[in-house]
C-alpha positions, 0 to 999 in steps of 0.5 A: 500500500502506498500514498502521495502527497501533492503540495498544493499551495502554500500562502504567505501571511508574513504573520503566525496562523494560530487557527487552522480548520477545514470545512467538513466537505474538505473544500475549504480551509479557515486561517486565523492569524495573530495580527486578527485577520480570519480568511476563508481559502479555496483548500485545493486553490488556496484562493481567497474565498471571504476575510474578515479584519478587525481581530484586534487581540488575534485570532487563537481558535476556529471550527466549522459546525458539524454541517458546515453552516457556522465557523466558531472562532476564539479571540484574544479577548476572551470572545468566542463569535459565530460567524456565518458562511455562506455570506459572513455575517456576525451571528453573535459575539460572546464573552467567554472568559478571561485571557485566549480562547484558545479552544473550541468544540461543538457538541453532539450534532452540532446542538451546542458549541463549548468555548474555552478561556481561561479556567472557563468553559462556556456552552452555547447554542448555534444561536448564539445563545449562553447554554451554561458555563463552568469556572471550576477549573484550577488552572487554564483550560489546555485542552477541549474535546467534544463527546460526540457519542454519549454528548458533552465534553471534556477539558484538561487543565494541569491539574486534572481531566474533567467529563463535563455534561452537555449543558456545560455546567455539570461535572459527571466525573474528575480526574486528577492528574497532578503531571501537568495536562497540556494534549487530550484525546479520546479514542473514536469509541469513547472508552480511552481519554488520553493525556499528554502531559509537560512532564514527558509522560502520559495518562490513559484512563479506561473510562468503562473499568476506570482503571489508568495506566501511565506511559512515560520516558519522552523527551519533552511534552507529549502536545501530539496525539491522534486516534486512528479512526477504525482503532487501535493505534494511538501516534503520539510525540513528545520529541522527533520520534513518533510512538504508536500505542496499540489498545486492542484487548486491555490496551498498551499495559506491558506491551512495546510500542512501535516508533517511527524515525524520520524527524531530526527536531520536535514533532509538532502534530500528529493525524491519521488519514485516509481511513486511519491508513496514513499517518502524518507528522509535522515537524519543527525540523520543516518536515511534512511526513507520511508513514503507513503501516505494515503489519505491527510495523510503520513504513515512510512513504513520503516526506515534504521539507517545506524549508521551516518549522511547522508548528500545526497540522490539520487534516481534512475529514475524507483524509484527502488534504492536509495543512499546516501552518509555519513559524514564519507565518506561512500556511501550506497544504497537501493533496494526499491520494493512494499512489505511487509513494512520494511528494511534490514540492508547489506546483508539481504534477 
């Protein structure tokens, strides 16, 4: 099996992209920046499609609703607004919290949007509308994930994890963790919420037994994890190596992982694709990689030096394009396709 990889376009912003989303029908990628500009591209073209200024504290977060209709976005102000598509207009302007809103979830069938500033979260209807707010959090909000299968959400913050109902002021369960949560994720079938923590280590915890194991020895903080999305592996990074979890059965406990090898600097994203057949990293070394598996092995398929750090890693829902954004305030994308392995610099065919 085989994969390549087409860089698509790359945009220079000459200023940080922060927010990066795709639409759920691939065809449109959102980029938010630092100096407050929001731009809506054509995610095969890069072609400017709607752009909004005037984001004075920056642009820190974004995410299309589940039918594409709203694209939700965090500020530096603590707002969380809803702005609509199909002709830009403002649908409402909240305020969040205090500090970055850094994080955004919406809820089980788009019912709700949860927005996280500070140590707040805040749940709203599509309308715009306040559903409920939580300020119990210890510390700042690191993390944010929506529960699409049972509803509501759940946070990390760095002294625990939190399963939060879906009208966002009712805790229904805490998980202390006193490692320093900075990454969550939770397995496609809701059993395992993972967390990656500043301390080179990690927790998962078996939300259906509640039992939890630790795995540590990473060299940094564990920031990249992602699911594949049929299961079973977890590719996380806290350094240049990619480290794959396996949780068939009773999960990774005494098992080895596999690794992969090919970045000479800190993977700074992680995502699965197409079908949870590809896997892609990002790297502060400048390297876009691809990586399939071969029985309980990982196998290179392609890699893209985009000449710089890359910072953020968003993929497509049909795994057919991905982007990523720079340091230096560049954003590029990739077409990916079953092909021949390999990548194409801009403009290859």
């Amino acid at each position: 099996m085989s994969f390549a990889a087409r860089r698509l376009f790359q945009l220079r912003l000459g200023e940080h992209a922060e927010a990066l989303a795709f639409s759920p029908d691939g065809k449109t990628l959102a980029v938010g920046t630092l100096a407050g500009a929001l731009s809506l591209v054509d995610a095969e073209s890069g072609e400017l499609r709607r752009g909004w200024e005037g984001h004075h504290d920056g642009v820190y977060s974004a995410a299309f609703s589940p039918d594409g209709g709203l694209l939700a976005v965090g500020t530096g102000a603590g707002e969380g607004l809803l702005y609509k598509v199909s002709d830009g207009s403002l649908v409402a302007s909240l305020k969040v919290g205090t500090g970055w809103t850094e994080h955004i979830a919406w809820g089980k069938g788009g019912t709700a949007v949860a927005f996280a500033a500070g140590k707040v979260l805040t749940v709203a209807t599509p309308a715009g509308m306040p559903q409920g707010r939580f300020d119990g959090h210890e510390s700042s909000v690191t993390a944010l994930l929506a529960r699409p299968k049972v509803g509501g959400f759940a946070t990390g913050c760095l002294q625990s994890a939190r399963l939060i109902g879906k009208a966002g002021t009712k805790v229904e369960r805490l998980l202390e963790d006193g490692s320093g949560i900075v990454a969550l994720t939770m397995s496609p079938d809701e059993q395992w919420l993972i967390a990656g923590h500043q301390d080179g280590s990690m927790r998962a915890w078996n939300l259906t037994s509640g039992s939890d194991l630790e795995m540590s020895g990473y060299p940094t903080k564990v920031r990249a994890l992602a699911w594949g999305e049929r299961g079973p592996w977890l590719a996380t990074a806290g350094g240049s190596t990619v480290v794959l979890w396996s949780f068939t059965g009773k999960g990774p406990a005494r098992t080895k992982p596999a690794e992969i090898e090919g970045h000479s600097d800190k993977i700074m994203g992680l995502a699965f694709a197409q079908g949870g057949q590809l896997l892609l990293s990002a790297g502060a070394d400048g390297l876009f990689h691809g990586a399939v598996q071969e029985g309980k092995e990982f196998r290179s398929v392609f890699v893209d030096d985009v000449k710089g750090p890359l910072v953020r890693l968003v993929v497509a829902r049909q795994g057919t394009a991905a982007a990523a954004a720079g340091r230096g305030g560049d954003v590029f994308a990739w077409g990916l396709r079953r092909g021949a392995a390999g990548a194409e610099g801009e403009g290859g065919a």
